[in-house]
N, C-alpha and C positions, 0 to 999 in steps of 0.2 A: 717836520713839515715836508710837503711833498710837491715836487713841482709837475711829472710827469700826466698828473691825471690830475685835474682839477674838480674836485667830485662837486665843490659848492658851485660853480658855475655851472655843472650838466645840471644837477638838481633843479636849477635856477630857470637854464634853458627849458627844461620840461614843463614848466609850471605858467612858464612865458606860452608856449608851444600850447596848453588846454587851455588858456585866457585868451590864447587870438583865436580857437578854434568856438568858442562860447561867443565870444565876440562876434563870429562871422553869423553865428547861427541867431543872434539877434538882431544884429543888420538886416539879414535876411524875411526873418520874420516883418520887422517893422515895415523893412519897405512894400515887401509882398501882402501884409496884413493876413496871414495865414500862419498859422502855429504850425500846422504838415505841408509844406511845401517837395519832401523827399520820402520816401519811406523811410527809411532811417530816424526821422523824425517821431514816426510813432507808424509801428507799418499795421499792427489792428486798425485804431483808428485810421488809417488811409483805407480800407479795406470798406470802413463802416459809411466814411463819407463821400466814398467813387459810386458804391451804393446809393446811400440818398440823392447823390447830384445827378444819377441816372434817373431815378422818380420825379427828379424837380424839371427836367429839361424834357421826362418823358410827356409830365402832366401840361408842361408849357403848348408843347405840339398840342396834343389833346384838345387844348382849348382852343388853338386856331384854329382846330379840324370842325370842332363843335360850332364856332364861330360862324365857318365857310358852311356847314349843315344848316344854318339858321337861314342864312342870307340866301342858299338856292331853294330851300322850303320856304320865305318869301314872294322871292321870284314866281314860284308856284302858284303860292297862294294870289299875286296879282294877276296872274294869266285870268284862274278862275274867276275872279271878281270882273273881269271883262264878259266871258263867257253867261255868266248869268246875269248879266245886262243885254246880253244878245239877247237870251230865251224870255227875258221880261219883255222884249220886244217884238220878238216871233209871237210871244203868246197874244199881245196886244192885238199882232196883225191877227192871228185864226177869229178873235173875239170878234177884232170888226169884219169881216168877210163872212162869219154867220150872217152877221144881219140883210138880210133879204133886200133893203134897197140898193142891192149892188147886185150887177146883172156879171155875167162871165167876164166881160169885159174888163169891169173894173176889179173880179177877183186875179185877173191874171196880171193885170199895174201890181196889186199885193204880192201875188208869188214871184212877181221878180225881186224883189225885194225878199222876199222871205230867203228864198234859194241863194240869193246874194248874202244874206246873213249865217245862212248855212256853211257856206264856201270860208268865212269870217272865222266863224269855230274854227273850221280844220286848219286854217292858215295860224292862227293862235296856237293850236296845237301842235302844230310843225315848229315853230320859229319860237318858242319858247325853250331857253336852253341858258345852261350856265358852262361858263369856258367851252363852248361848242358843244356840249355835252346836250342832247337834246331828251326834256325832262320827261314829257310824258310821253307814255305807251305807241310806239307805230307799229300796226299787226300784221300779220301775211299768216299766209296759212305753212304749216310746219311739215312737212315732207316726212321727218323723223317719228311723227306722233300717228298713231290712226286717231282718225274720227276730226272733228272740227275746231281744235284747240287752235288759238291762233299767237303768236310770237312776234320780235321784233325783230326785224331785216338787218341783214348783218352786214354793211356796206357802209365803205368809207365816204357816202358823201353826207355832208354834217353842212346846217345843221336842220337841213328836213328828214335825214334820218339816223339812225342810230348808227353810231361805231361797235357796238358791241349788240348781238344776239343774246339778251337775256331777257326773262318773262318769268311771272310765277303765274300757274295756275295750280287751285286748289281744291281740291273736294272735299276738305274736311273742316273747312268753316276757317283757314289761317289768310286766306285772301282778302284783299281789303275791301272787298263788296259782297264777301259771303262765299257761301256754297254752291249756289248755283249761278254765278256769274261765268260766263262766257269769254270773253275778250281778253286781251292782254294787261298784264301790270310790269312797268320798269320796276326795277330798285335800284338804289345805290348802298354799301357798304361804308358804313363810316365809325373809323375809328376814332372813340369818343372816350378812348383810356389810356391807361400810360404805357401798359404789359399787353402780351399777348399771351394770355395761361391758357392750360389744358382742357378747361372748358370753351372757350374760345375754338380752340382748334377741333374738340370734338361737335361743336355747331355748326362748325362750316357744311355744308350742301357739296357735295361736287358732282354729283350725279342728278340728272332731270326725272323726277317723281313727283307723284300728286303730293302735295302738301308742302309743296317747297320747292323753290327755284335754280337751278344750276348755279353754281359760285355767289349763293347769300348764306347767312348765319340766320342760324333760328332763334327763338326768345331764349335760350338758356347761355348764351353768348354772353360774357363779362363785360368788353371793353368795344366788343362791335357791334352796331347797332345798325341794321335793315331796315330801308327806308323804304318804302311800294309811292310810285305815282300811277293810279291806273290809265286804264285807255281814255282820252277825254276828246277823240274827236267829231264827227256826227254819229259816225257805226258803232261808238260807243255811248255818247250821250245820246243820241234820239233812233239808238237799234233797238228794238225788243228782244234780240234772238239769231243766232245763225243762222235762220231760214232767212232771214233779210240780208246778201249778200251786202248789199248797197240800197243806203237811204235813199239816195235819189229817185232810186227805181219806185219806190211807191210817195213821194212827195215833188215827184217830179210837173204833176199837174195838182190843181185847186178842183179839178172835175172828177165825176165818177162815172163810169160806161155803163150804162143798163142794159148792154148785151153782149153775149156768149160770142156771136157771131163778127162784134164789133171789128175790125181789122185793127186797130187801134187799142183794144183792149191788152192790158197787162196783168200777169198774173198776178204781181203784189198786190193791185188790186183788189182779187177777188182773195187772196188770203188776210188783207188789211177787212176788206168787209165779214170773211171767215170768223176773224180775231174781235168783232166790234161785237158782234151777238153773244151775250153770256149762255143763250140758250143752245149755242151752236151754229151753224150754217144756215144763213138765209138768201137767197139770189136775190142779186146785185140789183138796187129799183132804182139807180140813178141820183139817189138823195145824195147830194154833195155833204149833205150835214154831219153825216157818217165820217167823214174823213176825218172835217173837223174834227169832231169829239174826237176821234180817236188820237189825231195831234194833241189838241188840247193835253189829254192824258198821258202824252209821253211827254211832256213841256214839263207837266204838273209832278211826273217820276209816278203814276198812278196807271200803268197800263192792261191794269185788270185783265190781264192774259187768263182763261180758266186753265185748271193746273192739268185736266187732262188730252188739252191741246199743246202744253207743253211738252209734255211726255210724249206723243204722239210726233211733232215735229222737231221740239229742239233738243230731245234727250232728258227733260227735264231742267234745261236751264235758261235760263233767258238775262236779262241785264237792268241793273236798277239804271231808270234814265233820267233825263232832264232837269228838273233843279235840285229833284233832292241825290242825284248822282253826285252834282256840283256842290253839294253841302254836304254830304257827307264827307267828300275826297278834303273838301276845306275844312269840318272840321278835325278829321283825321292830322289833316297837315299842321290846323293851330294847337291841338293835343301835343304834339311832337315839336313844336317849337317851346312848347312849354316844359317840357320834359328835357331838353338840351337847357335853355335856359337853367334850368335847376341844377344840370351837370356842368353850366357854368360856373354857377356862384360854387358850387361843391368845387370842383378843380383851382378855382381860387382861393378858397380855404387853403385846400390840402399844399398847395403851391406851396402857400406863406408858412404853414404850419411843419411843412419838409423844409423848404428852406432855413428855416428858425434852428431846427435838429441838427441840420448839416453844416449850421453855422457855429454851435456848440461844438462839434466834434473840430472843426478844422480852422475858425477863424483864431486869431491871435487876438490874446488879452494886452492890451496897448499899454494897461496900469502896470502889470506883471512886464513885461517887456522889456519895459522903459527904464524900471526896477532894473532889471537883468543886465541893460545895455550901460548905468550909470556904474552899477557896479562891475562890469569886466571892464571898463574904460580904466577905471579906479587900477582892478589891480593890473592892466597891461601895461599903464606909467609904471605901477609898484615895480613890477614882474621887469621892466627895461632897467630901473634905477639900481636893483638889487644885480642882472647880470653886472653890470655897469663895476657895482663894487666888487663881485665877486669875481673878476677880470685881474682888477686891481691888486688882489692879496700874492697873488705869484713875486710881485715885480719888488715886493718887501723882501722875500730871497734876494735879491739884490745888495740888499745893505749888508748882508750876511760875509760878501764880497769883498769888501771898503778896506 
């Protein structure tokens, strides 16, 4: 027998020493409810579920993003629903001022009224904005572009005008009113994924070209999706064209000049009577009725422009107007709330169905645990009782003594 080294008590200690160490690692677990709390725990599996809980937190975002897209596409869409109760109202007013029991007099009670409802639009158009961000299109003409492209003002006062200088214009049919529209469209970018991949980044725009807007994504974009609100204020819903620098300038009176000489004559005048003749140009005879119809038809989004006075004045392009400019942009807008919507409920799937995955690889099994923690309990008494004895055997060399 040997007293210098007591090999049953190290044995003893060692075995005490992997029971509290088993021990600790299911305390751990139980309290944390998590099976990988360390790498050491299982460092693939950490690997696999630092991964899904990047997916679950990305698609989380995602969804608020989608969310916040829904609610300013809204917004939008309530502006317009104002807007097209104005033009049901202007149009009301052109119908009754046709009728001939109303002498100058009482058309010019109407056109204050009309002009006042005029003013109505652009102020809806202005002051329509989400977190200051103001939604649809303010134009100015573009210094950087030739020709008559017109863009949004790059100036910090918000929220009548834009913080940022961005516009798409298109010639190739990707614009949200076609190919030959005219006028300015905002977009905004919205991140509606959880990644940002390689297609993503090769959609991005960053240069100003037809067919695409400076800092937007085009349709082949994964996770970003570009939103257009276009121009919606008079020069865009009741302009036909770049030659009309300013509506006012030819709706500014309910009269029409029947002469050249007039002092008072205006040119949009005589290009608005220009633009009423399908047959071409006829001199001006004073018929106020002319106007009318020709309102009428930009109210109605019908302003029967012949196509080779388009080309001859506006390049070939002019602008879809009045209500069906306002139904299209709205239902463009209700298209795209329906489309977010879908990538709602899709994001909420994938949420649950990653989270579920990344609950597999990393949560703790509480039955197994429990299991685990009953028995190191078990043998960390054993593992104490047995140093306990195995302390004890030296002290029998003792009797040895006697």
């Amino acid at each position: 027998m040997r007293i210098n080294h007591n090999i049953s008590a190290m044995i003893t200690t060692s075995s005490l020493y992997q029971v509290n160490v088993s021990l600790t690692k299911s305390l751990r677990k139980l309290s944390t409810g998590l099976r990988i709390n360390v790498a050491a725990d299982d460092a693939a599996g950490l690997g696999v579920s630092e991964n899904l809980r990047a997916q679950v937190r990305g698609m989380e975002q995602a969804l608020r993003n989608t969310q916040d897209a829904i609610a300013l596409l809204n917004i939008a869409d309530g502006a317009l629903n104002e807007q097209a109760n104005i033009l049901q109202r202007m149009r009301e007013i052109i119908i009754q001022a046709k009728n001939d029991t109303y002498t100058s007099t009482e058309r010019a009670y109407m056109h204050s009224e009309f002009l006042a409802l005029m003013k109505e639009l652009d102020r809806i158009a202005k002051v329509t904005n989400y977190n200051k961000i103001q939604l649809f299109a303010a134009p100015d003409n573009d210094p950087e572009i030739d020709g008559d492209e017109v863009y949004l003002s790059n100036t910090s006062e918000v929220p009548n005008k834009m913080m940022y200088g961005r516009y798409i214009y298109d010639n190739e049919g990707e614009g949200i009113f076609g190919t030959d529209e005219y006028s300015s469209t905002h977009h905004f970018n919205m991140m509606i994924g959880q990644n940002y991949t390689q297609a993503d980044a090769d959609a991005y725009n960053d240069q100003i070209v037809q067919g695409a807007a400076k800092n937007s994504y085009d349709k082949t974009a994964e996770n970003i999706l570009t939103i257009e609100l276009g121009q919606m204020d008079t020069n865009g819903i009741l302009n036909p064209g770049p030659g009309f620098q300013d509506i006012y300038n030819y709706v500014k009176s309910f009269e029409m000049h029947s002469d050249f000489a007039d002092p008072e004559f205006d040119a949009y005048d005589f290009i608005l009577d220009f633009y009423m003749d399908d047959n071409g140009f006829t001199a001006l005879d004073g018929n106020v009725q002319k106007k009318f119809d020709f309102l009428l038809r930009l109210i109605d989004g019908e302003p029967s422009i012949p196509q080779a006075l388009r080309d001859d004045v506006f390049g070939g392009r002019n602008n879809k107007t009045g209500l069906r400019r306002i139904s299209e942009m709205r239902a463009y807008i209700g298209a795209t709330i329906n489309r977010l919507e879908h990538n709602v409920n899709n994001l909420m799937n994938q949420t649950q169905n990653t989270q579920a995955a990344e609950s597999l690889v990393r949560d703790a099994d509480f039955a197994k645990e429990t299991s685990n923690f009953t028995r190191n309990q078990i043998l960390l008494e054993s593992a104490t009782a047995m140093l306990s004895q195995a302390n004890m055997v030296p002290q029998t060399m003792l009797e040895l003594l006697k």
